[in-house]
C-alpha positions in Angstrom: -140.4 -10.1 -3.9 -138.8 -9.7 -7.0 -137.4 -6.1 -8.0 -138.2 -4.4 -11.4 -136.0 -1.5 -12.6 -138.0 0.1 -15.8 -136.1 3.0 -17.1 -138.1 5.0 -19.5 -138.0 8.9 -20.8 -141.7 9.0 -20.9 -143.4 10.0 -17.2 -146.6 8.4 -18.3 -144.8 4.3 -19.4 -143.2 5.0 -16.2 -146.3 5.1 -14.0 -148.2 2.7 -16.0 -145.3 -0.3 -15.8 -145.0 0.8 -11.9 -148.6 0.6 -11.4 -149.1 -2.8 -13.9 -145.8 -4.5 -11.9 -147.1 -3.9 -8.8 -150.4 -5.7 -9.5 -148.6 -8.7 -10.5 -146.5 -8.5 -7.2 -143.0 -6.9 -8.4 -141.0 -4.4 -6.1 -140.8 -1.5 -9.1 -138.1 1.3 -9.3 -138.8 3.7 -11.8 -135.8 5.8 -13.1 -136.4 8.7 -16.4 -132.7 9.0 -17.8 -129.8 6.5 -17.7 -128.2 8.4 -15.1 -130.8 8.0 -12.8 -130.8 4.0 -13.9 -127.0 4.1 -13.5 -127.9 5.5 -9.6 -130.1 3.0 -8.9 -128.4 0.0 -10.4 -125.3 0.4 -8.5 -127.4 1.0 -4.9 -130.0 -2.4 -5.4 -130.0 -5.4 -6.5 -132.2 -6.0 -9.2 -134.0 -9.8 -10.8 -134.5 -8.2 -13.9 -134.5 -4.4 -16.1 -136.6 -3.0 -18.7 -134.8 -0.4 -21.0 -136.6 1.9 -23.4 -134.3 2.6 -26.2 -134.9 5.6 -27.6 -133.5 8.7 -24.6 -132.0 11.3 -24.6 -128.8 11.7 -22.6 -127.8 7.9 -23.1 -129.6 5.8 -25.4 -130.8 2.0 -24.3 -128.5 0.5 -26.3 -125.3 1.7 -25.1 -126.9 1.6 -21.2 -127.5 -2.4 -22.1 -123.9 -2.7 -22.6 -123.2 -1.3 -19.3 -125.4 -3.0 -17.6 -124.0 -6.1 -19.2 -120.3 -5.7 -18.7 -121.1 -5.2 -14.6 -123.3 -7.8 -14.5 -124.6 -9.9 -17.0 -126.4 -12.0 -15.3 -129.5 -9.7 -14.7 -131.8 -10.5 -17.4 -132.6 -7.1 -19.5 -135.7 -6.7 -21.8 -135.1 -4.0 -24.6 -139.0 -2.3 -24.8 -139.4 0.5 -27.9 -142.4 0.9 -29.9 -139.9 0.8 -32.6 -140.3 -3.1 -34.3 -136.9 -2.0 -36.0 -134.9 -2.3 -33.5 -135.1 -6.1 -33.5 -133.1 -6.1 -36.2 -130.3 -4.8 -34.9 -127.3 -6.6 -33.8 -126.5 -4.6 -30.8 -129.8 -6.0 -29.1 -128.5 -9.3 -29.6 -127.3 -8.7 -25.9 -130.4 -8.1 -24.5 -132.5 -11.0 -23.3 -135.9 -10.5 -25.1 -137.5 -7.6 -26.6 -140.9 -6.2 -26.6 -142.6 -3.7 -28.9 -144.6 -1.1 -26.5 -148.2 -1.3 -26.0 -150.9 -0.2 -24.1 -151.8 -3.8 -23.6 -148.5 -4.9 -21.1 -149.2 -8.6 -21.6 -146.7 -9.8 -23.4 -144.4 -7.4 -21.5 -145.4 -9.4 -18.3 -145.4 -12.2 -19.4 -141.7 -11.8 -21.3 -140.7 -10.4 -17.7 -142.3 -14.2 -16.2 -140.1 -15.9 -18.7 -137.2 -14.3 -18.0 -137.3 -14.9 -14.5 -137.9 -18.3 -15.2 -134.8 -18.6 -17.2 
């Protein structure tokens, strides 16, 4: 089974990408802050990472370099339901990015494709 790590600020994306994940068959660890996704990437092993961007201790950004320079082989997927953001060069590490939706199609399916990769 493939494991998810979605770090979000919001409690309520957090429960609905848990919930949606775990339909489609994905392991899902759920963490509100970067520390708390900090924590959890250094304790599992994770296929692939969904980063909010906008938080407030740390934002997505500068947790995608991290995440990057200690491993950059896990594929990360920036999600904000800023469009902006796509233009921004420090995404460029990232491996996709999704606008946020209440529909979380194209978020699984970007998470398919990755995994594919």
């Amino acid at each position: 089974m493939k494991k998810v790590l979605v770090v979000d600020d919001e409690e309520n994306i957090r429960l609905l990408y848990r919930e949606e994940l775990e339909d489609e068959g994905y392991e899902v660890v759920v963490a509100g802050n970067a520390k708390e996704a900090l924590e959890a990437f250094h304790s599992t092993d994770f296929d692939v990472i969904t980063l909010d961007i906008k938080m407030p201790d740390m934002d997505g950004i500068e947790l995608l370099r991290i995440i990057k320079e200690e491993k950059k082989e896990i594929p990360v997927i920036l999600c904000s339901a800023y469009g902006r953001y796509k233009q921004d060069f420090r995404i460029w590490a990232s491996d996709a990015y999704v606008v946020k939706s209440a529909d979380l199609d194209e978020l699984k399916l970007t998470i398919r494709q990755v995994l594919a990769a």
